[in-house]
DRENPA-3360 file (N, C-alpha, C; in nm, 2 decimals, always signed):
BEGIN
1 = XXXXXXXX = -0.37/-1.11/+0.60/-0.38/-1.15/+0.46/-0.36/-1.03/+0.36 ~ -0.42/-0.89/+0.39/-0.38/-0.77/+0.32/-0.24/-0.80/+0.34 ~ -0.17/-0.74/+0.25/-0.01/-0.72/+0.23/+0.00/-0.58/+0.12 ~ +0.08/-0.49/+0.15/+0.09/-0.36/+0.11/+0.24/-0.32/+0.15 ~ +0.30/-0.27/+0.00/+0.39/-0.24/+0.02/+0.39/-0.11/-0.12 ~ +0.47/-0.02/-0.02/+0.48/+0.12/-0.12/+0.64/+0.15/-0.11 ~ +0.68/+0.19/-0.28/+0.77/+0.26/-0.25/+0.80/+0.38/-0.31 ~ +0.84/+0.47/-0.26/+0.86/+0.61/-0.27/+0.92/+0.65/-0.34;
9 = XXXXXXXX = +1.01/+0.78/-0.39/+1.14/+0.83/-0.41/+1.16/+0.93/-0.33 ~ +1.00/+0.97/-0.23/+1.04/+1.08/-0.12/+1.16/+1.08/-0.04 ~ +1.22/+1.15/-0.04/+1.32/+1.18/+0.07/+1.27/+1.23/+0.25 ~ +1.21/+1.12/+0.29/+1.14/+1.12/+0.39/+1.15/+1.02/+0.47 ~ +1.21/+1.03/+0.59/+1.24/+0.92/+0.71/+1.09/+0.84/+0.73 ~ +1.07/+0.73/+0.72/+0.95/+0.67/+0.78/+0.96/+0.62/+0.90 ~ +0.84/+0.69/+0.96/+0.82/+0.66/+1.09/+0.69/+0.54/+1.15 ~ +0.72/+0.48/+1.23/+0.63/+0.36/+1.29/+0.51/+0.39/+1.29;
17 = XXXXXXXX = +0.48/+0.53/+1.29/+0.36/+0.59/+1.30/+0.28/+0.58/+1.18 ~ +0.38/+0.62/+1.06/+0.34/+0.60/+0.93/+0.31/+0.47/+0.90 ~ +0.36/+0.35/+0.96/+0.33/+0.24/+0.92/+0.14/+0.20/+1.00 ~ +0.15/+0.24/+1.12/+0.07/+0.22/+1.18/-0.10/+0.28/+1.12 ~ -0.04/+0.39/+1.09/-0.17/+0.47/+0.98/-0.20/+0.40/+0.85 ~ -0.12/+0.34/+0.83/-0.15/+0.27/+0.70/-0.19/+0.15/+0.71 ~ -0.19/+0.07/+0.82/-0.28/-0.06/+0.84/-0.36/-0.02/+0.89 ~ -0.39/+0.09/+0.94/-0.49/+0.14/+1.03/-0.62/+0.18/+0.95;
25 = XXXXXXXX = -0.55/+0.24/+0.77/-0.64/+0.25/+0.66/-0.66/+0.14/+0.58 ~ -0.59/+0.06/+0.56/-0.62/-0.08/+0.49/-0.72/-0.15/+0.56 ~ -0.69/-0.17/+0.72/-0.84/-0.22/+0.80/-0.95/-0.21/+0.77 ~ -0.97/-0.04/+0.80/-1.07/+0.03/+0.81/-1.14/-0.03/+0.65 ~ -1.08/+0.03/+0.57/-1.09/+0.02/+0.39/-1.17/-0.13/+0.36 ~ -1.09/-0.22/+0.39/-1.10/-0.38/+0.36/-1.17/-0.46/+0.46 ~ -1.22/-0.41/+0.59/-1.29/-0.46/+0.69/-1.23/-0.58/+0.73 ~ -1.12/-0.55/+0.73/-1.03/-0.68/+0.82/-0.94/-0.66/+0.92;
33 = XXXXXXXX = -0.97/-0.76/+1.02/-0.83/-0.72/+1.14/-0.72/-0.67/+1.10 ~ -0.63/-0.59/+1.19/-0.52/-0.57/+1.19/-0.42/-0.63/+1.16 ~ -0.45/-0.71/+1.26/-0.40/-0.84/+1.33/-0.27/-0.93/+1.18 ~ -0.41/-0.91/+1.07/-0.42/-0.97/+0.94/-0.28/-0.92/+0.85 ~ -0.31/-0.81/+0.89/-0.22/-0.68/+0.76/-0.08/-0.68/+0.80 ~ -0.01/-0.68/+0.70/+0.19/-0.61/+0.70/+0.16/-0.51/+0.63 ~ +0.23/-0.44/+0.70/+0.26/-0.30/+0.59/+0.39/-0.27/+0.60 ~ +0.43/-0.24/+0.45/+0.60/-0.20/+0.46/+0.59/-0.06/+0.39;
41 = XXXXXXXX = +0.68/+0.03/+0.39/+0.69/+0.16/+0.32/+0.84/+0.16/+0.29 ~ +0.91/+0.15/+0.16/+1.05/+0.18/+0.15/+1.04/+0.38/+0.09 ~ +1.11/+0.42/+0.13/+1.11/+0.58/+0.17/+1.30/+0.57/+0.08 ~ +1.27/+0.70/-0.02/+1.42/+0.74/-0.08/+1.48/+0.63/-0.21 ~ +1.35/+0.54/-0.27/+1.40/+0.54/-0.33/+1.44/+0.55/-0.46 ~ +1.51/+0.46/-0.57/+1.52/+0.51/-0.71/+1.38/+0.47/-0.79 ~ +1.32/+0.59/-0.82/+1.21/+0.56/-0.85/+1.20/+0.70/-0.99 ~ +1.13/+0.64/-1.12/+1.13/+0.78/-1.24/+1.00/+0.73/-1.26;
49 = XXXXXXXX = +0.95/+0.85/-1.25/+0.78/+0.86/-1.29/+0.75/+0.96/-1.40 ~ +0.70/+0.89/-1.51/+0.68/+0.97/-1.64/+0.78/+0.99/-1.69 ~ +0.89/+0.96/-1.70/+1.06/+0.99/-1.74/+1.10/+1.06/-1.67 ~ +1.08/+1.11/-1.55/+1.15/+1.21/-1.46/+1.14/+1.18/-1.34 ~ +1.27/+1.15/-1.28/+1.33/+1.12/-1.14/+1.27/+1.15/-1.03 ~ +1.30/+1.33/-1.08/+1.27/+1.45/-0.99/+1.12/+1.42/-0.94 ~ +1.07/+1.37/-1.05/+0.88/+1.38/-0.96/+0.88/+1.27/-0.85 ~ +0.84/+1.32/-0.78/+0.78/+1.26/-0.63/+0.68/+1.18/-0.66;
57 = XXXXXXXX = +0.66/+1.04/-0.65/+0.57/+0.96/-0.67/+0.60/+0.85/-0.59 ~ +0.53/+0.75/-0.63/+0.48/+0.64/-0.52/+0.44/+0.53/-0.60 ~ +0.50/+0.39/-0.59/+0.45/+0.26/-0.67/+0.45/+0.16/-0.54 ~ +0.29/+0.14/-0.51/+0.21/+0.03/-0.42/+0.19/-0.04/-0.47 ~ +0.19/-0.15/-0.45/+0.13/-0.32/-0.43/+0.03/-0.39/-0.30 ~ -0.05/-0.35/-0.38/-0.15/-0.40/-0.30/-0.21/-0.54/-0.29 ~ -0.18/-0.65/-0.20/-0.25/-0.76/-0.25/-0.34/-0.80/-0.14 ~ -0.47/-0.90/-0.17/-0.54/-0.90/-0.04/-0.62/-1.05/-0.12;
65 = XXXXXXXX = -0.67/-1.11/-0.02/-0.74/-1.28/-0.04/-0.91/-1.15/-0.06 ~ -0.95/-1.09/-0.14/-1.03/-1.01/-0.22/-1.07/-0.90/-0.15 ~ -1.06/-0.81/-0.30/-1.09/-0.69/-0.27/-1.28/-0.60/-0.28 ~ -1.37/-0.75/-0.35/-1.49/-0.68/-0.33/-1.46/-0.53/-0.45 ~ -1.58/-0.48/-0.41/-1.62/-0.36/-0.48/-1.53/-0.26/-0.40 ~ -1.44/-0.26/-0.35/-1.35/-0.15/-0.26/-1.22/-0.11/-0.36 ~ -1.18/-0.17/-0.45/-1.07/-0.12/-0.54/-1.04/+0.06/-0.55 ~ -1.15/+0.10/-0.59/-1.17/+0.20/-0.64/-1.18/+0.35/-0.52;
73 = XXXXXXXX = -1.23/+0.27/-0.45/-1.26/+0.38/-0.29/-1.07/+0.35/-0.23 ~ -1.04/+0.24/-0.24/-0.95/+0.17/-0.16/-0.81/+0.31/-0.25 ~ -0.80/+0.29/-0.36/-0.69/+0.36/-0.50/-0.69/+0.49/-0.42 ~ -0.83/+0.60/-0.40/-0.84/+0.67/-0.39/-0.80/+0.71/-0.23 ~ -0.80/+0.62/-0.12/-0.78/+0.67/+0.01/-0.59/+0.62/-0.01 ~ -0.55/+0.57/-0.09/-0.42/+0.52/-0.08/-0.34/+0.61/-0.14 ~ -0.39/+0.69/-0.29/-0.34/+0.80/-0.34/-0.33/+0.92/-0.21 ~ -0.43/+0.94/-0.14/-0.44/+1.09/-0.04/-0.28/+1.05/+0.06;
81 = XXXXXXXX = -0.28/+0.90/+0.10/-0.18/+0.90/+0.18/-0.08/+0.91/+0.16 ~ -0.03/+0.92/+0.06/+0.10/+0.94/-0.05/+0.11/+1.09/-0.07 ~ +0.00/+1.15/-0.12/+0.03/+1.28/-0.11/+0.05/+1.31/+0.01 ~ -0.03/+1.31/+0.16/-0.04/+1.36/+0.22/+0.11/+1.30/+0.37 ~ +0.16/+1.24/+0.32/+0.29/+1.16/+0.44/+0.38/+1.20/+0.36 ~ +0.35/+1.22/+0.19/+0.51/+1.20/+0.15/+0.54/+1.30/+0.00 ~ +0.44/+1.39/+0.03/+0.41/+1.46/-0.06/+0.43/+1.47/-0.19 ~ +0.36/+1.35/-0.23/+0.36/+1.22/-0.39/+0.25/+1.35/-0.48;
89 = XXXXXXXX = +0.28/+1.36/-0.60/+0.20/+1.40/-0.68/+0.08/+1.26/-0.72 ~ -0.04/+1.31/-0.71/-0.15/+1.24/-0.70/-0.14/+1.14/-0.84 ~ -0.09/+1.26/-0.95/-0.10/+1.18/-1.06/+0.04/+1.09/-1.09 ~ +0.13/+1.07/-0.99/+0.26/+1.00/-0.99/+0.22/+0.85/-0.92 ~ +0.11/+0.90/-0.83/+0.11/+0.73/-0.74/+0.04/+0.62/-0.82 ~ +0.15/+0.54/-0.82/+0.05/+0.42/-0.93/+0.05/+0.27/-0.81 ~ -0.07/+0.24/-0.83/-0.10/+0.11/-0.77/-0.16/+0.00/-0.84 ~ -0.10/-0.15/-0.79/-0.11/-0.26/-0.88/-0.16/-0.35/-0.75;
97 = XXXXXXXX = -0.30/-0.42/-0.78/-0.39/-0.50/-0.72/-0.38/-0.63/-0.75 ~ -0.37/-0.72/-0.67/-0.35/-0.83/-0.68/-0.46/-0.92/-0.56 ~ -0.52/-1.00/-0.66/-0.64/-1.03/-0.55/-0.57/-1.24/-0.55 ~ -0.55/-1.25/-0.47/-0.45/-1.38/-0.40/-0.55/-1.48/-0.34 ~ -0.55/-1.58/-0.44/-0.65/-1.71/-0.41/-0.61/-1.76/-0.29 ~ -0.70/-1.77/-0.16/-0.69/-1.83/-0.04/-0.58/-1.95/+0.01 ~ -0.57/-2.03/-0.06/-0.50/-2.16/-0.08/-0.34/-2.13/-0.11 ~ -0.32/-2.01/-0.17/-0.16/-1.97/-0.17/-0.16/-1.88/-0.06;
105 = XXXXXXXX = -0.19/-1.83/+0.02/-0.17/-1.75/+0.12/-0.18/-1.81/+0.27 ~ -0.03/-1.83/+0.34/-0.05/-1.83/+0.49/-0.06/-1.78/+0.57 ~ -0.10/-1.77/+0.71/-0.06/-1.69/+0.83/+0.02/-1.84/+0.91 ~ +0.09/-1.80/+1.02/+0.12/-1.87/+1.13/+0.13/-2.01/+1.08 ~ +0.19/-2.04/+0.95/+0.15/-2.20/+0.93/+0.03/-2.26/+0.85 ~ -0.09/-2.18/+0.83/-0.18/-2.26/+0.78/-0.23/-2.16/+0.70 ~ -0.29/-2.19/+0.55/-0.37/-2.14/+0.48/-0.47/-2.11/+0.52 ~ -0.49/-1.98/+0.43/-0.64/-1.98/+0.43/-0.78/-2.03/+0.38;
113 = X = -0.72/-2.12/+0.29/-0.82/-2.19/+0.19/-0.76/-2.36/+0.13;
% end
């Protein structure tokens, strides 16, 4: 039900590994199965932060069937992974939260709500 998708303008191959770490932080963060989470990472693309291309940044979408009081802890372990996988200026990574009423959201066929 987490769903997370980042995209970059780093010029940086993404590796399985990186995807793996990042559901592996959404879990942890959100106290939900794995099982639950997609994670996608698009890497290289056209992306201008602040008016300028050149800066390294990062725009996530974060959506989850709720995020509780974790927003805020959640921004901040999401920012470090951006700097630290793709070397995003902290103040370039912008993330937009989307908390997804149960009843619009499927797995395998059946809603959640």
């Amino acid at each position: 039900m987490p769903f997370i998708t980042i995209d970059t303008n780093a010029k940086k191959q993404v590796e399985d590994l990186d995807l793996v770490e990042l559901t592996d932080l959404v879990s942890i963060e959100l106290g939900k199965p794995k099982d639950y989470i997609v994670a996608k990472i698009n890497s290289n693309v056209n992306l201008c932060c602040g008016g300028t291309p050149s800066v390294c940044g990062a725009l996530i979408e974060m959506k989850s069937i709720g995020f509780g009081c974790k927003i805020s802890r959640l921004a901040q372990v999401l920012t470090d992974f951006c700097v630290a996988k793709f070397s995003c200026e902290a103040s370039a990574v912008n993330i937009h939260f989307v908390d997804m009423p149960a009843a619009n959201v499927a797995k395998g066929g059946r809603t959640f709500g």
